[in-house]
C-alpha positions in Angstrom: -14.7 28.7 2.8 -14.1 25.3 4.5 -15.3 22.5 2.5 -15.0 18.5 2.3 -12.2 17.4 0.4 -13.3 16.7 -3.7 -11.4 14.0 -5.8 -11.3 16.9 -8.1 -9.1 18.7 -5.8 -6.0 16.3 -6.2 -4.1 18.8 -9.0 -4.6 21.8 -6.4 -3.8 19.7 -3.3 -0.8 18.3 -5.3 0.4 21.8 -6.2 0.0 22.8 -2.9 2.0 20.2 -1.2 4.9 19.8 -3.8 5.8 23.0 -3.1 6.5 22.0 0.6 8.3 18.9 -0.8 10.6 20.8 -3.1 11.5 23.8 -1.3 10.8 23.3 2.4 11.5 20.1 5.3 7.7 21.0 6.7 7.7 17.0 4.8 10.0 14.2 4.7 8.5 13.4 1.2 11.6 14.2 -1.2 9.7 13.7 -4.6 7.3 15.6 -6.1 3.6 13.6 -5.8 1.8 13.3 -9.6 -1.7 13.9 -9.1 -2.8 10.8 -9.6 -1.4 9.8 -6.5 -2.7 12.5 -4.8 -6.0 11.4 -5.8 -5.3 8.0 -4.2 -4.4 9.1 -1.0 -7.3 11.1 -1.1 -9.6 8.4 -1.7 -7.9 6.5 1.3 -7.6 9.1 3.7 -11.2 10.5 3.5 -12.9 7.2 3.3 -12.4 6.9 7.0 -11.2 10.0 8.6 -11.8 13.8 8.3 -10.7 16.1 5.0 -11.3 19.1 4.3 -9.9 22.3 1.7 -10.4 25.8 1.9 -11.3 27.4 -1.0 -11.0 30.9 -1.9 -12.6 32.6 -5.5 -12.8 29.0 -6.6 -9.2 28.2 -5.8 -7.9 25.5 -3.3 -5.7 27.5 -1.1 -4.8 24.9 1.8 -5.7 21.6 3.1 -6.0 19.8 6.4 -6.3 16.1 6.9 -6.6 13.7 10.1 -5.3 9.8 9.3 -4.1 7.1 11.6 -1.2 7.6 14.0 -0.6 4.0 14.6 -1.4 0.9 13.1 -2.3 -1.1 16.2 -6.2 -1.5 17.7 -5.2 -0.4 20.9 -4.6 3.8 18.6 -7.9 3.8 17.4 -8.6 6.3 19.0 -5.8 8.6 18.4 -5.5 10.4 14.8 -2.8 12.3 12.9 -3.2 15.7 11.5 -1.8 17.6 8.5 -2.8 20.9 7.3 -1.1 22.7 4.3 -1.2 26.2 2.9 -0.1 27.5 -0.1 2.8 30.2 -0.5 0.7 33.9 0.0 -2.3 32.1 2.2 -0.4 31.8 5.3 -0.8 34.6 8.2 -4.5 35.1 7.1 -6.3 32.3 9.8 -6.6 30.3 7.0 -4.9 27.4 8.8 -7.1 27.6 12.2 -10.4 27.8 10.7 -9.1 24.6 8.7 -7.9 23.4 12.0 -10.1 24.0 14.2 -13.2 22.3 11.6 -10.7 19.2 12.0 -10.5 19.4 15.6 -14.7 19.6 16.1 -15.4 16.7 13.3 -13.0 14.4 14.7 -14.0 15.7 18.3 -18.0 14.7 16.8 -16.3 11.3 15.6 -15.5 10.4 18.9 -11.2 10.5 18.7 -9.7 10.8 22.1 -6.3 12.3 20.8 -4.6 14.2 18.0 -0.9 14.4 17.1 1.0 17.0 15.1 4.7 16.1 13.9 6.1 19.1 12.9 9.8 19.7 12.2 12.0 21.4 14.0 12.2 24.8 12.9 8.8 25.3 11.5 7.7 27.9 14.2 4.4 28.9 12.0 3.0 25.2 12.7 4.3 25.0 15.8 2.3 28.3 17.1 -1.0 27.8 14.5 -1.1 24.2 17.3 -0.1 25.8 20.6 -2.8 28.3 19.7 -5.2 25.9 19.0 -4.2 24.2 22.5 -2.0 21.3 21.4 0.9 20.8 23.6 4.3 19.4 22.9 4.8 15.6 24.2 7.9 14.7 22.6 11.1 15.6 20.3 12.8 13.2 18.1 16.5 14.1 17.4 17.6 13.2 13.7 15.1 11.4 12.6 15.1 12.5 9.1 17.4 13.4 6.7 16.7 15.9 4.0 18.6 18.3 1.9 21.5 16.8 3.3 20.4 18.0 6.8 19.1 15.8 10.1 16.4 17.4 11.0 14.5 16.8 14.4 10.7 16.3 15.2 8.4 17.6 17.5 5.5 15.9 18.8 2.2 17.9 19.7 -1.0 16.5 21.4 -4.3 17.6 22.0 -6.4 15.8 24.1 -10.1 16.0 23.3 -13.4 15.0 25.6 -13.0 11.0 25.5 -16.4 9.2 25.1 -14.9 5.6 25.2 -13.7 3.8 28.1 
């Protein structure tokens, strides 16, 4: 089940995401993150933008998350997203029913855009956001450098109804 995002969920969401940051380039993050710094970005993320966990028999099983995109006024509009599985919960729609309770709550809240960064290579995110109607805008050559490999990002948008301007 899709729920909002508990501070008790930092361990699990920490777990979850280290795994990425160990064994995989799906992050530029090249340290493991302790749980209690987990718990502070969760704090500071949901505070002001969308979170939410899927749960399964009691377990935390992925993660999705919409933060800022850019610091300036003028992207107030516009919002990041993140979404996280852990290793056995992927291929199950696990990710688009995460997704796609992102997309509506910060379609509800009024965003205009969304962006996915995804790196090159990871072809499960990149068709979990062409399936969910995101479209690629951009790709960065060798902008990060992990495992002693550049690695390129891609840029999705989605564009949702506008109700400013």
């Amino acid at each position: 089940m899709v729920r909002q995002v508990k501070l008790q969920d930092a361990k699990a969401i920490a777990d979850i995401y280290n795994e990425y940051v160990v064994h995989s380039v799906a992050t530029f993050d090249t340290e493991p993150v302790q749980e209690e710094e987990m718990r502070t970005r969760i704090t500071e993320i949901s505070s002001s933008f969308p979170y939410f966990v899927y749960e399964e028999d009691k377990k935390i099983v992925g993660y999705c998350y919409a933060h800022t995109w850019k610091e300036r006024a003028a992207y107030r509009y516009t919002l990041e997203t993140t979404v996280y599985l852990s290793s056995g919960h992927t291929g199950k729609g696990i990710g688009t029913l995460l997704m796609q309770k992102l997309i509506e709550a910060c379609r509800e809240n009024g965003y205009c855009a969304l962006i996915a960064c995804i790196t090159e290579g990871n072809e499960a995110s990149n068709i979990l956001h062409e399936r969910l109607g995101f479209k690629q805008v951009s790709r960065f050559k060798k902008v990060g450098l992990k495992f002693d490999r550049w690695l390129d990002v891609i840029d999705y948008e989605l564009l949702l109804a506008p109700t400013h301007g």
